[in-house]
N, C-alpha and C positions, 0 to 999 in steps of 0.2 A: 504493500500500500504506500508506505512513504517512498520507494523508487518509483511508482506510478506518479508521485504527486513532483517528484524531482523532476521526472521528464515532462513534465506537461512546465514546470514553468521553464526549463529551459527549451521547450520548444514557442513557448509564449517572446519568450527573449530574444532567442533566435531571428524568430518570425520579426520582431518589433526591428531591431537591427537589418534585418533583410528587407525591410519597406524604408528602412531609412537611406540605407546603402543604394537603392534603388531609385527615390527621390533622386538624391545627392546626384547621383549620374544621368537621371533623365533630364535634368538642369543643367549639367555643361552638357549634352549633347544635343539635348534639343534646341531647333532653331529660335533664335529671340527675334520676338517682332519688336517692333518700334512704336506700333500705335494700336489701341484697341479700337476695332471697329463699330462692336455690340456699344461701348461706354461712348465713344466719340471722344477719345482725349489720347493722347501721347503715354506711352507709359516711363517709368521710371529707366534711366540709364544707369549702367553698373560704375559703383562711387571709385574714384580715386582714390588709393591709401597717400596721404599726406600729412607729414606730422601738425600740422596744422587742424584737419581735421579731424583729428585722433584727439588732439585734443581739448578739442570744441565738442568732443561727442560726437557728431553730425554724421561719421561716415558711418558708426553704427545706426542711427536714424535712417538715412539714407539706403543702406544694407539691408536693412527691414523692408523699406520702401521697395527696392528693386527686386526682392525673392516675392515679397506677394507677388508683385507685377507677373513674374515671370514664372509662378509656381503650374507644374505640369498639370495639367487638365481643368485650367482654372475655370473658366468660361461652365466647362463640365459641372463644374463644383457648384458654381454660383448658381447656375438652372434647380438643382438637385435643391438646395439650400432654398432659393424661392418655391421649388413643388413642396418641400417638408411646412416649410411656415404657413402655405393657404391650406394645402392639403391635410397635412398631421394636426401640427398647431391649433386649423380653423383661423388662420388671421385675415383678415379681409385687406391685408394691406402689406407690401412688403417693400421696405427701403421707402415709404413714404409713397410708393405707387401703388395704385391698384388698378384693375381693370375691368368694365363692368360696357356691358352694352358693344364690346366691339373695339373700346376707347381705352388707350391705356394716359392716366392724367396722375398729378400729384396733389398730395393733400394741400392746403394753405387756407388754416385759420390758427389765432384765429382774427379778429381786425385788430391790426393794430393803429389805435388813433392817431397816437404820437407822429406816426409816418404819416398817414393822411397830410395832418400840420405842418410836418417837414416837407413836404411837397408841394402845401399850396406857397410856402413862403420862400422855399425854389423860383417857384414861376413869378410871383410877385417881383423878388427882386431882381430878374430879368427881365422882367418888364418894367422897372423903374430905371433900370441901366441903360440898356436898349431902344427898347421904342411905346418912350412912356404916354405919349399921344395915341399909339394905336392899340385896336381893340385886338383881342387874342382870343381864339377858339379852343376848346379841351374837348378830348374825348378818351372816353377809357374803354379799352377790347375787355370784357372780360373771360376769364381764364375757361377751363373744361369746366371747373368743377361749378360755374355757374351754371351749368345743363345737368352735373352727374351727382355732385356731392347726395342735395338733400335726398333728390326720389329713390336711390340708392342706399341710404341709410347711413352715409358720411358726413363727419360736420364738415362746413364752408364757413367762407367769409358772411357776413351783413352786408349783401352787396350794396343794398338801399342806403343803409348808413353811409357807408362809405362815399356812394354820391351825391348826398344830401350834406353833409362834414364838409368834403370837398369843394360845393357850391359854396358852404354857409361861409368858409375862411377866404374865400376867391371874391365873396360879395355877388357873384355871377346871377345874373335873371335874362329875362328875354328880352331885354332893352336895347337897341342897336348904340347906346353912347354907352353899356358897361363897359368895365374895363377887362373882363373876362364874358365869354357866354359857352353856355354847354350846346356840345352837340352829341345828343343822343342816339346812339350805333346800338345797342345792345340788343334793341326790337329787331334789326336787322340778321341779327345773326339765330342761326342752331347749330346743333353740334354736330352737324352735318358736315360744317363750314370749316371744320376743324382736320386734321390729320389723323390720323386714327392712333400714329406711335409716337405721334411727335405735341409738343405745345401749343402749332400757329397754328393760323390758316391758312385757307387753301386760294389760291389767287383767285383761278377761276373761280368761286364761287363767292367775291366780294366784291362783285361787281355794282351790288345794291350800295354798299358799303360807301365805295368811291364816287356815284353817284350824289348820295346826301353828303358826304365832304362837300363834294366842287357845288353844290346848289344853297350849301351853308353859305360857304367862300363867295358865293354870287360866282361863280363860273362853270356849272352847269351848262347854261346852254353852248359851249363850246364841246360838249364830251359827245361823240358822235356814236354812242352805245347806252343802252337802256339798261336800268335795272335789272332785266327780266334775262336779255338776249346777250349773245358774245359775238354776232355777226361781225364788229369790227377787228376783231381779232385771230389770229391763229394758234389754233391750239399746239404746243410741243411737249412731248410727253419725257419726262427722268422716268426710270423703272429701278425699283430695289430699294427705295426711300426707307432708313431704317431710321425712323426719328429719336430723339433723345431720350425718351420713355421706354425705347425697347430696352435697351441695354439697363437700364436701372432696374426694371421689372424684373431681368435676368428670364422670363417667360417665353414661348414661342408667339410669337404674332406672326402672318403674313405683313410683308413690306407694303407701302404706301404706293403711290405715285406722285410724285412731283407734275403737276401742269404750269406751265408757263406761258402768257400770250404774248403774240409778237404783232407788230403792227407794221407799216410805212412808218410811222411817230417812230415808235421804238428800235426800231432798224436802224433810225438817222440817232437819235438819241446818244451823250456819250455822257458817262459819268469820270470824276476828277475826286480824288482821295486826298487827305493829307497826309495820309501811312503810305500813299505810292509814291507821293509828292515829296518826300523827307531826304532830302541828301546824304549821304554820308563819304568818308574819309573825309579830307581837309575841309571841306564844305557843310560838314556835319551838324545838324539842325537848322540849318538853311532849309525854307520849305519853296517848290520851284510854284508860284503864284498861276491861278488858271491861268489869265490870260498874257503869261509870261513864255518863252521862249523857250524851249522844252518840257515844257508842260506835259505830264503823261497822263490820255483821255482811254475810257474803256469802255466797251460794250455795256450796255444796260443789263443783259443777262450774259453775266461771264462762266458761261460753258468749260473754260479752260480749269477751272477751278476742282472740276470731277479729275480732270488727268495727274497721275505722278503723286497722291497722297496730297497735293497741296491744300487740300481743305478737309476736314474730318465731315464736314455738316454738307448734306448734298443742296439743305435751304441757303448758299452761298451764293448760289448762282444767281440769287436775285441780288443785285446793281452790287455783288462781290464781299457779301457779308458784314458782319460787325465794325464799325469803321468811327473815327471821333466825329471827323465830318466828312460829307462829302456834297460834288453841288451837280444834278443833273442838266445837263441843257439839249434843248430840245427845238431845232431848224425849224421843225416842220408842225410845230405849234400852232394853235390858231390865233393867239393874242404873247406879246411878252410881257405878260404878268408875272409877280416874282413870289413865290410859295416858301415859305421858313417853315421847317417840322422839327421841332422837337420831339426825339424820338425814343423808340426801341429796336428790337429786330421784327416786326409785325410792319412796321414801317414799309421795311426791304421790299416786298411783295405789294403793296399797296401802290407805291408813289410814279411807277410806271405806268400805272392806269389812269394817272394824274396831267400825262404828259403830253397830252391832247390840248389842254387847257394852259397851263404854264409853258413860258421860254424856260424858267430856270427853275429849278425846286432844291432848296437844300436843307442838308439831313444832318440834323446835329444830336449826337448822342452823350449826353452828359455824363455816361458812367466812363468812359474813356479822353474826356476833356472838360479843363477846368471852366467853368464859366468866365472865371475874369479873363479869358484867354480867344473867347469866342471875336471880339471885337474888332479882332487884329486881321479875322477875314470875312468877315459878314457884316455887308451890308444892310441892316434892315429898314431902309426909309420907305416908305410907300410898299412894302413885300405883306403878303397874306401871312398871319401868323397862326399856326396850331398845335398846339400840345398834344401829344395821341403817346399814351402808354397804357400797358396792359395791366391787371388787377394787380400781377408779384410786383410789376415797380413801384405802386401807388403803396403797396404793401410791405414794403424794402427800399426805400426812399432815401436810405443810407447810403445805397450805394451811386448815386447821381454827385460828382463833384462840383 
């Protein structure tokens, strides 16, 4: 009996060392990637031993960082981990995702006021910097879980509050002399409109959307497409859209489709960056001005963005993703009217639908630039002005510089 119970734990030891010895060699021989595609982010690179960072600690932090990354059948592990927590556990939620109706969306409540506040006195004070004479538009996208939360049995925000807070600190009513006024999208949308792995919406199907913008704006009757219809456009289809939700979910979903529309507007259309615009070696933070002398202009839907890994997110493609600023301009416009959006990434998809109606539209995104910095290239005298963020920014406010 006790040689029974000897070999049993040294085959218990054995075995525990033969999975560890196993680990150990499926990690230097197996191939390392460089970027997760499920998560959409870069993964960790193997640290440099340098006495320096030996002793800062860091390259053990960093060591930890790079073997998760790289741990053999990780992806594997992660799905398993998401079927154990809905399936064994019963959790209706995992990593913050759940998925319900078709839709995989994240949880976000619960209001947090304070941000509200931090927000409207954002916009306030750039409109007392700025362009303290002109009136300013807002609108807020809201999130999935304005369609899924409640009927689904999930808490949400107070979306009511949230834009009723929002008006009260803004002063905002339906007066053409406020100094703010709401434009209300919300009725416009279901979650139809939405991606099914991802967060945004789907172009083609905010057409209504773009519509009440430009009739807000007074520039409606320049948009040569109805609410209802997409006759002025061409449909192009991405295929394999795996949005930010998948990979969080760690679950199987079917991939999305990306649609894109293309017009004669948007053909001629170029957009100008300040992250393309930025010089470097001896010229370094010198930014080359649009209408300056090598100025570098891009396609409104930059396609190159799928090739080579250069972009994780295949929603890049519209006018080239997350950007501090950038300024669309548009030949074959019907008026040069001038558009200012203060933005998010819901913006990207949107403002090509815009470009029927404006010569120029520019997209300033304040989580990647500082406001007192804006002035230096943005003209706003006589330009339409619009606030548009989605529920998390109104709800994380923090991160707007």
């Amino acid at each position: 009996m006790v040689k029974a119970c000897k070999w049993k734990q040294r085959i218990t030891i054995y075995g525990f060392v033969l999975c560890l010895v196993s680990m150990m060699v499926l990690m230097v021989i197996s191939p390392k990637e460089t970027i997760s595609r499920a998560e959409r982010r870069r993964l960790a690179e193997k640290p440099r031993l340098t006495a320096k960072n030996l002793l800062e600690k860091s390259f053990m932090d960093d060591t930890e960082k790079y073997l998760l990354d790289h741990f053999p059948f990780r992806d594997g592990l992660r799905r398993i981990k998401a079927y154990f927590a809905y399936d064994v556990l019963q959790q209706k939620e995992n990593n913050d995702i759940y998925v319900t109706d078709g839709h995989a969306a994240k949880l976000e409540y619960p209001l947090n006021e304070a941000s509200v506040k931090r927000l409207a006195a954002k916009m306030k004070g750039l409109r007392q910097q700025y362009f303290p004479e002109q009136t300013a538009w807002y609108a807020i996208v809201p999130d999935k879980n304005f369609f899924l939360a409640q009927p689904n049995g999930f808490p949400s925000l107070d979306y009511e509050r949230m834009s009723s807070l929002l008006s009260q600190e803004l002063g905002a009513d339906s007066a053409s002399d406020s100094a703010f006024r709401y434009m209300e999208i919300m009725s416009d949308l279901t979650i139809d409109d939405y991606y099914r792995t991802d967060t945004h919406w789907r172009q083609e199907r905010i057409l209504d959307v773009a519509r009440r913008a430009a009739d807000a704006l007074g520039a409606g009757e320049f948009l040569s497409f109805s609410s209802e219809g997409q006759a002025a456009f061409t449909q192009n289809q991405i295929k394999d859209f795996y949005g930010v939700y998948y990979g969080q979910a760690a679950l199987p979903m079917d991939p999305d489709t990306i649609v894109y529309l293309t017009s004669e507007v948007t053909d001629a259309a170029r957009v100008w960056s300040l992250e393309e615009n930025m010089q470097s070696g001896k010229n370094a933070g010198k930014v080359v001005l649009p209408d300056e002398e090598g100025a570098v202009w891009k396609a409104v839907y930059q396609t190159e963005k799928l090739e080579d890994g250069k972009s994780l997110d295949m929603y890049d493609v519209f006018v080239g993703g997350a950007s501090s600023l950038q300024i669309l301009r548009s030949p074959k416009a019907a008026t040069q009217r001038r558009l200012i959006i203060f933005r998010d990434s819901y913006t990207s998809s949107l403002a090509p639908l815009l470009l029927e109606a404006y010569g120029e539209i520019v997209l300033i995104d304040l989580r990647y630039i500082d406001a007192a910095r804006i002035g230096t290239y943005v003209d706003f005298a006589g330009a339409d002005i619009l606030f548009l963020y989605n529920t998390s920014i109104v709800n994380h406010s923090e991160m707007l510089k």
